[in-house]
C-alpha positions as CSV (number, residue, x, y, z in Angstrom):
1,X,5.4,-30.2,0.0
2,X,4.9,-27.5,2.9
3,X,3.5,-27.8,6.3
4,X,1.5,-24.8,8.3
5,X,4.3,-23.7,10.6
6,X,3.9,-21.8,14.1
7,X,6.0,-19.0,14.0
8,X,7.1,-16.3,16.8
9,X,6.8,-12.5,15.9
10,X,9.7,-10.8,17.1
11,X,7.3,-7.7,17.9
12,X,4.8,-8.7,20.6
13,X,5.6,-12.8,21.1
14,X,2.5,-13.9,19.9
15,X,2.4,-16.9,17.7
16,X,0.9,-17.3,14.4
17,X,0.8,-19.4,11.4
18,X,3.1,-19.4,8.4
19,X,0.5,-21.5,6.3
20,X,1.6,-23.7,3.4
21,X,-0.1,-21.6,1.0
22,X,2.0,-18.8,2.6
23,X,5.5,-20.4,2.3
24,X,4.4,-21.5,-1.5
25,X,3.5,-18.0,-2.5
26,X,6.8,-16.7,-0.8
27,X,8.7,-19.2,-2.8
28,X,7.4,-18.2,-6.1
29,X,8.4,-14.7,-5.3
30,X,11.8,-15.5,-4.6
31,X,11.7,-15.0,-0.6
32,X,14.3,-16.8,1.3
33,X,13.0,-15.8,5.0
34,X,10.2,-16.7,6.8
35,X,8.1,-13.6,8.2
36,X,9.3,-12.2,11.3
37,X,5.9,-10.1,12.3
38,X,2.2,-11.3,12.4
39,X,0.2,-9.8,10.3
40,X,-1.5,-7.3,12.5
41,X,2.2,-6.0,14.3
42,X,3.3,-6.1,9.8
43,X,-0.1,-4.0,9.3
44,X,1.2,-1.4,12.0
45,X,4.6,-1.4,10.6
46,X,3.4,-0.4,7.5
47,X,1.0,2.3,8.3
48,X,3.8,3.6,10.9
49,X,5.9,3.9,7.5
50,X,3.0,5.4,5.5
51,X,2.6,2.3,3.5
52,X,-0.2,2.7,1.0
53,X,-2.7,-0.4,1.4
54,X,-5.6,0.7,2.9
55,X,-3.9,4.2,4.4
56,X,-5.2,7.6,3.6
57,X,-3.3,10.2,1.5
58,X,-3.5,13.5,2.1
59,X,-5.7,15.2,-1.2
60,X,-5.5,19.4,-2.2
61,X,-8.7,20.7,-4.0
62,X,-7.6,21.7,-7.4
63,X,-9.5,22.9,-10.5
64,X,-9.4,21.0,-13.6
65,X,-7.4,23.4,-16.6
66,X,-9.3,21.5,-19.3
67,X,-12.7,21.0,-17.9
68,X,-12.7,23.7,-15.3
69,X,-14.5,21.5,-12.3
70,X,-13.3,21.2,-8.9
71,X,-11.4,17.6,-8.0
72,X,-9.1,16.8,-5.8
73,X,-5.2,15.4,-6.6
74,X,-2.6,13.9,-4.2
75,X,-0.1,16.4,-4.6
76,X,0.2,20.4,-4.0
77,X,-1.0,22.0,-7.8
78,X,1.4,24.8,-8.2
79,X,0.7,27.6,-9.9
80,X,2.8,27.1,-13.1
81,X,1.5,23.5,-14.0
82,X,-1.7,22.7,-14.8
83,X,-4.1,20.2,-13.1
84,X,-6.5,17.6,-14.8
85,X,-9.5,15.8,-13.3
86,X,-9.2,12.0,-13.4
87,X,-11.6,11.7,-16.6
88,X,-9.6,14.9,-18.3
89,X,-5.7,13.3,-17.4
90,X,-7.3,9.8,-19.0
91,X,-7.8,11.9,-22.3
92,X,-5.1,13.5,-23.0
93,X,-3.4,9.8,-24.0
């Protein structure tokens, strides 16, 4: 039903390869446009944006209020709320 296509990214004018496996899987999710970016200009994009596959996040040391051993969480702990390690938060349910 679909044919590998050659495609132009609109970022640097290389070529690359909209595969039929590609198109299928952009079908199923309801996509109506072909890509526009190869995947290594659509990698940049997203870790210009902060996109979160594969990027790093930034992590504040914190001490857990049950258990009371050092971890690390990605947000700020503020005084007035307490902080759980990963294995404590799981707990509480």
């Amino acid at each position: 039903m679909y044919e590998d296509k050659t495609l132009i990214c609109k970022e640097c004018g290389a070529e690359f390869e909209f595969t039929a496996s590609e198109q299928e899987f952009y079908a199923s999710k309801g996509f109506t446009n072909e890509p526009q970016r190869c995947k290594s200009c659509r990698d940049a994009r997203k870790a210009a944006r902060g996109g979160n596959n594969g990027g790093s996040r930034e992590m504040f040391d914190a001490v857990c209020a049950e258990c009371g051993k050092p971890c690390k969480v990605p947000f700020q702990p503020r005084e007035d709320r307490p902080v759980y390690c990963s294995d404590c938060f799981a707990n509480r349910g």
